[in-house]
C-alpha positions as CSV (number, residue, x, y, z in Angstrom):
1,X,0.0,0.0,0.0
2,X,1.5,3.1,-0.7
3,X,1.5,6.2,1.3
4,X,-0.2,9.7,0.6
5,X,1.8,12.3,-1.0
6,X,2.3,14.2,1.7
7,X,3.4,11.6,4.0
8,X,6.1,10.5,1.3
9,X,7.3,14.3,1.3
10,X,7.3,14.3,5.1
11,X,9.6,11.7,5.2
12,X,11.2,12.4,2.6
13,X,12.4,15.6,4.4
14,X,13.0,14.1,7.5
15,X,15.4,11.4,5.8
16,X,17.4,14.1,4.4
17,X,17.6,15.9,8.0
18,X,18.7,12.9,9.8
19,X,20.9,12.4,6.9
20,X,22.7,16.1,7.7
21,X,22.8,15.1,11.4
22,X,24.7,12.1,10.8
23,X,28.4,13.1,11.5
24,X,26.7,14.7,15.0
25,X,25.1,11.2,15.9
26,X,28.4,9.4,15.1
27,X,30.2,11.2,17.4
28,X,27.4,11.5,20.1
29,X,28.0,8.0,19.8
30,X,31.6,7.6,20.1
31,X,31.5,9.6,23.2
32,X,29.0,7.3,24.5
33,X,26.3,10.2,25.2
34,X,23.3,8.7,26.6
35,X,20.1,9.2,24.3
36,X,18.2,9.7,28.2
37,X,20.8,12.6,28.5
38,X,20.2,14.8,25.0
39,X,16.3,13.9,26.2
40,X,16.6,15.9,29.6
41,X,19.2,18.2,27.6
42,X,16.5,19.1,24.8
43,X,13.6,19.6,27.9
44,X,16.1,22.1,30.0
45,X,17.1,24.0,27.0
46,X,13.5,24.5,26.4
47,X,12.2,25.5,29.8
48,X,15.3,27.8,29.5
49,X,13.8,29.4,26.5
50,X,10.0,29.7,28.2
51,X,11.6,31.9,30.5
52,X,13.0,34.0,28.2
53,X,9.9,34.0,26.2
54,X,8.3,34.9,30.0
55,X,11.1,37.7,30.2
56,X,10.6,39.4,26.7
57,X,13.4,37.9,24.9
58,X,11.5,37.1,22.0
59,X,14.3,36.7,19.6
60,X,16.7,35.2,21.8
61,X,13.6,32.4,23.1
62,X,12.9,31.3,19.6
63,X,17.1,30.8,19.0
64,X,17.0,28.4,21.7
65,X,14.1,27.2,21.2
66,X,15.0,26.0,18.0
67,X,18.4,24.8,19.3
68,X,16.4,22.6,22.0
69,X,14.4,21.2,18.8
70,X,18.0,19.5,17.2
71,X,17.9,17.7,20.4
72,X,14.9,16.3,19.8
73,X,15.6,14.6,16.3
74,X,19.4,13.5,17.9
75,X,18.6,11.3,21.3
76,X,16.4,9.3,18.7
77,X,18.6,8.8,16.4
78,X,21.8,8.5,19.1
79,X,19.2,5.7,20.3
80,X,19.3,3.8,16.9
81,X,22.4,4.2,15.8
82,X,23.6,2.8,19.0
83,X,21.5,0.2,19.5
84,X,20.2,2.3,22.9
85,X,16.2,2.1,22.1
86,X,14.4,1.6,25.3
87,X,10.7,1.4,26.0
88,X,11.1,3.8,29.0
89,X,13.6,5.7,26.4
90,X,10.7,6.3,24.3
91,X,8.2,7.3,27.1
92,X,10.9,9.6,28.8
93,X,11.3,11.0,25.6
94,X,7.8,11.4,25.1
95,X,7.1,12.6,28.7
96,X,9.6,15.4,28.2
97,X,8.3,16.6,24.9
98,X,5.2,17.5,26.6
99,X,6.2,18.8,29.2
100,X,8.8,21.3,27.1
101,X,6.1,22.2,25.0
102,X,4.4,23.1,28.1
103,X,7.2,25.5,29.4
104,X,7.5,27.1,25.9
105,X,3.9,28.2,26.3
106,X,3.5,28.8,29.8
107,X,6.4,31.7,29.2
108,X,4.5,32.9,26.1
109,X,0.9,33.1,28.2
110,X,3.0,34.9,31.0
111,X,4.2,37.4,28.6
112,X,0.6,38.1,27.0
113,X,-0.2,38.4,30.8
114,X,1.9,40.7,31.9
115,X,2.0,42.9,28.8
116,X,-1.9,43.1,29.2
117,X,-2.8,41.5,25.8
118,X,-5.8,39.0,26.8
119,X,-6.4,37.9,23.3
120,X,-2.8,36.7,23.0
121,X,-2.7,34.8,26.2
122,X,-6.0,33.0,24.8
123,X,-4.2,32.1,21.1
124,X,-0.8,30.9,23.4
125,X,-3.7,28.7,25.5
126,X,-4.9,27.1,22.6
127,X,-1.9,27.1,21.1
128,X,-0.6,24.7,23.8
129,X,-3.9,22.7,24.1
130,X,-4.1,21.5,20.2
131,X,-0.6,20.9,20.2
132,X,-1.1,18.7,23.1
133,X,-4.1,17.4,22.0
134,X,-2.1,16.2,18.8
135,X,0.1,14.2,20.6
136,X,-2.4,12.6,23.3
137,X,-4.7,11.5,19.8
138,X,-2.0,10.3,18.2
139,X,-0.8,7.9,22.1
140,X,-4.7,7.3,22.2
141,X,-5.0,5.6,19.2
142,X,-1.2,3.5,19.2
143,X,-2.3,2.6,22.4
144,X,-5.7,1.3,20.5
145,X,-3.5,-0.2,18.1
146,X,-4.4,1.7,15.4
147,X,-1.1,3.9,13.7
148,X,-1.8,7.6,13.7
149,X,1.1,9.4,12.1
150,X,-1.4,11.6,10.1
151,X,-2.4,15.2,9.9
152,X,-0.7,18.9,8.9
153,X,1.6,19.9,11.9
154,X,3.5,17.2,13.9
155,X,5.7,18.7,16.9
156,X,9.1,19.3,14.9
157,X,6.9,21.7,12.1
158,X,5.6,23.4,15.9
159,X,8.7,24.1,16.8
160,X,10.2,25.5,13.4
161,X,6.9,27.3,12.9
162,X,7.3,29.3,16.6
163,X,10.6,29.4,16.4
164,X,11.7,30.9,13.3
165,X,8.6,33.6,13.4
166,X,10.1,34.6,16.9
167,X,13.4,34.7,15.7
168,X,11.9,37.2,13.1
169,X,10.3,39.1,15.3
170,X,6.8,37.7,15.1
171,X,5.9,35.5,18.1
172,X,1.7,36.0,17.3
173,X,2.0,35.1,14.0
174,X,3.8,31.8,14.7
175,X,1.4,31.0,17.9
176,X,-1.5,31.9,15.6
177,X,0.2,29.1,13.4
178,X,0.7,26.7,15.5
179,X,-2.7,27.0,17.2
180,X,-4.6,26.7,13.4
181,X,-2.3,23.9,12.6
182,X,-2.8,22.0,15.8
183,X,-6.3,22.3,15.8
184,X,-6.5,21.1,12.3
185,X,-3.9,17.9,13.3
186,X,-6.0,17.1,16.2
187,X,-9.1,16.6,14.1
188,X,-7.3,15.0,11.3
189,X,-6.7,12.4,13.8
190,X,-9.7,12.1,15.3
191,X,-11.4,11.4,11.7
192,X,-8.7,9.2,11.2
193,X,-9.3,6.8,13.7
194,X,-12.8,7.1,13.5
195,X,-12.5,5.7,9.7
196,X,-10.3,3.1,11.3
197,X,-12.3,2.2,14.5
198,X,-16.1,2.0,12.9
């Protein structure tokens, strides 16, 4: 059965990334770096950068930010390509990818908050909640046994999306993104499964 177009070009894309990364996994590797350690390494960077989103540091935040995202893609593949993969390596992983997604948008309500823009803090809220949504679907259904890597905006097109508009200078455009693109994923999924599961 062949897959979608889009899912072909997804991977496609992320092939070619992990293909760039690969002198960093080899050495990663070679010094015996822990994939559990670039895990907590990725979630610290990121709490760091919700605090500078908190703070004001726009710019600064979504550098980070997207420096806390390569971590991301490497304690996966440091986990394959040294034969590391671990049940509890994949829910620590997972468990931390919430919870850095969390931080992110906890600093970017608390800045809305404290610059008195209401209708900001609101987008950052359901920023975060589709984007968490997306992943609990997607657990949901694997833990159905059904597969659910469908639908527009998976976490790494979150954090390039929020990043890279911050780094620019335009934090509200890339919440407002991530929110529409969340909320679409999340009932992507939901349909999904429903096709699946009736």
């Amino acid at each position: 059965m062949s897959l979608p177009q889009g899912e072909r070009r997804r991977i496609s894309y992320k092939e070619r990334f992990l293909h760039l990364i690969q002198p960093f996994v080899r050495f990663l590797s070679g010094m015996r770096v822990r994939p559990n350690t670039l895990t907590a390494t990725g979630w610290a960077l990121s709490v760091m950068a919700g605090v500078l989103f908190g703070l004001g540091y726009i710019k600064s935040a979504g550098a980070l930010m997207l420096f806390a995202g390569l971590f991301d893609t490497l304690d996966g593949a440091v986990a394959r390509h040294s034969n590391q993969m671990t049940v509890f390596g994949a829910f620590f992983d997972s468990t931390l990818d919430r919870l850095s997604e969390s931080a992110i948008f906890m600093g970017i309500i608390y800045y809305y908050a404290i610059t008195a823009n209401p209708s900001g803090a609101l987008l950052a809220a359901a920023a975060m909640t589709f984007s968490l949504m997306t992943s609990y679907a997607r657990a949901r259904a694997e833990g159905l046994g059904y597969k659910c890597q469908v639908g527009l905006l998976e976490r790494p097109g979150r954090v390039l999306l929020l990043s890279v508009f911050s780094i620019f200078g335009l934090m509200t455009v890339g919440v407002a993104a991530v929110a529409a693109g969340a909320a679409v994923t999340t009932v992507q999924r939901i349909l999904h499964v429903r096709r699946l599961g009736s």
